[in-house]
N, C-alpha and C positions, 0 to 999 in steps of 0.2 A: 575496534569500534563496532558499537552495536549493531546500529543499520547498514554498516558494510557486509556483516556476517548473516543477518536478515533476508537482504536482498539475493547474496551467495545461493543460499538455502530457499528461497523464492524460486529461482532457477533452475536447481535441483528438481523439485516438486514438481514443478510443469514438466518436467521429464519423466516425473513415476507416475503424474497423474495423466499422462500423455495429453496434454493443453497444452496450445501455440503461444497463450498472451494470456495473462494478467495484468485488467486494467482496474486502479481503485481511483475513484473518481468522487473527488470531494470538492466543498465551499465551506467560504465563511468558517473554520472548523474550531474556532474557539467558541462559538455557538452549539456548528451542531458537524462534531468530527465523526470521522471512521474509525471504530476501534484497532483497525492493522496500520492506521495512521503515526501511532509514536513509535513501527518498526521502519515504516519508509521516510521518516521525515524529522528536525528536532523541534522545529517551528511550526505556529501556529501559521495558517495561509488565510490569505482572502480570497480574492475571487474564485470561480469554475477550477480546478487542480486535477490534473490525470498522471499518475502515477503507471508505468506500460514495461511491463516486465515480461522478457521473451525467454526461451531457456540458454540465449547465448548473450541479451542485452537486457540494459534496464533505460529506463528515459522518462524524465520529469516535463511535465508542460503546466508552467504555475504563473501566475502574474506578475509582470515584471520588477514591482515590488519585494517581487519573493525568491528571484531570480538567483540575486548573487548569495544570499542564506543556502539554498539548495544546492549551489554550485559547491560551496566550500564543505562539505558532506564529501567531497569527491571521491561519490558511489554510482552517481549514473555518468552514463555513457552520453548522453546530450540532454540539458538541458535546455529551452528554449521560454524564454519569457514570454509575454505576448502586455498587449496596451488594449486594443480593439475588442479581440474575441479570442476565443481557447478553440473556437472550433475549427476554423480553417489548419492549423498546425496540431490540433488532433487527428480531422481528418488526413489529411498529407501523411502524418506519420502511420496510419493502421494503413493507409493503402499502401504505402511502402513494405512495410510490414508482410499483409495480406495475410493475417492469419485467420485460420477455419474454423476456430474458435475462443471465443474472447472471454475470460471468467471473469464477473463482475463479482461484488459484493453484497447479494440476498440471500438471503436464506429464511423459509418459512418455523424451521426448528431451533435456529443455533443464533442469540443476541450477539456471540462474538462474530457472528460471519453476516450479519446484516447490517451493513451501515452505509447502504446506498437508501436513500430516502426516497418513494415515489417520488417525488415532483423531480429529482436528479435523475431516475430512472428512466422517465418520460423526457427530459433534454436529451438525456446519452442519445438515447431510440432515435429520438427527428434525428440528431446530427449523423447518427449511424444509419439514417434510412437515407441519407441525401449523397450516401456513396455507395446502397446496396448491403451495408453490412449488417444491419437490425435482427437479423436473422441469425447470426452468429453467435450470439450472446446466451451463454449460460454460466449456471450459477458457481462461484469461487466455492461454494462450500467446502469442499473438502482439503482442498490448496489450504485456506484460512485454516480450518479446523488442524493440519498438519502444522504449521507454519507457526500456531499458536502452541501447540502442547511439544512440538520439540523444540528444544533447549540449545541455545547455541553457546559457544564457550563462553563468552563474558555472560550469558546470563547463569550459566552453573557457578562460575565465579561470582557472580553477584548473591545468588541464592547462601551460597557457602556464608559469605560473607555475612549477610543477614541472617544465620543461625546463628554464627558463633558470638553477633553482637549480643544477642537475642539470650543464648546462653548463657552471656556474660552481667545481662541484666538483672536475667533470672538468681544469678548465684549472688549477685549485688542484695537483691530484695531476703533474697529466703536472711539475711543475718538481721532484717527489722523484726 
């Protein structure tokens, strides 16, 4: 499975990029998604969504509509719904956590590694300033940027595959 081998190699990364936490932190995202969103997830989400990948754990906090879709993925280590708010059991989980440094999703150079929106930016912040952690936050760039250009096996399988269809179309046409 795709986003089981994603997540793997998410893991990874935060150990060569020496980072405690990757968190991708989205809403509404058949609007307006995060492009490392169709490696952590299959579905579209609604509300607030944090996405917290440690280099030994992974862990979903999505709306409770979105709850049992994420669970059956059975890629993270805890998933937890929420009705109310995302923020009391986001915060709860990074202070469990306590990492010293958190990579979000901006980047002033790279569209694939920007898909935290100000106004998402400015939520994360208040909710992360009301446990002390706002401070912690810097940029996924490079996590993203790795995460995107290597290849995991089903996507070399998949690539393969899509030459040789590709191939096969091509040798279809060339006899018009």
């Amino acid at each position: 499975m795709l986003i089981k081998e994603k997540v793997e190699q998410a893991k990874k990364l935060l150990s060569e990029f020496d980072t405690d936490c990757w968190l991708t932190f989205a809403r509404e995202t058949s609007i307006n998604g995060d492009p490392t969103l169709a490696f952590l997830v299959e579905s579209d989400l609604t509300w607030h969504s944090s996405f917290v990948i440690t280099k030994s754990e992974a862990h979903a906090i999505v709306g409770e509509y979105d709850r049992l879709s994420v669970e059956e993925l059975g890629v993270y280590d805890s998933v937890t719904g929420f009705v109310k708010g995302f923020k009391e059991p986001l915060q709860n989980l990074l202070m469990k956590l306590d990492p010293e440094r958190i990579a979000i999703n901006y980047s002033i150079g790279s569209e694939i590694c920007d898909g935290l929106t100000y106004g998402m930016y400015l939520t994360l912040r208040n909710v992360l300033s009301e446990i002390g952690f706002e401070e912690r936050l810097i940029s996924a760039e490079k996590i993203v940027s790795a995460f995107r250009e290597r290849k995991s096996k089903s996507e070399i399988e998949n690539i393969r595959a899509a030459i040789k269809h590709t191939e096969e179309i091509f040798e279809l046409v060339t006899h018009f």
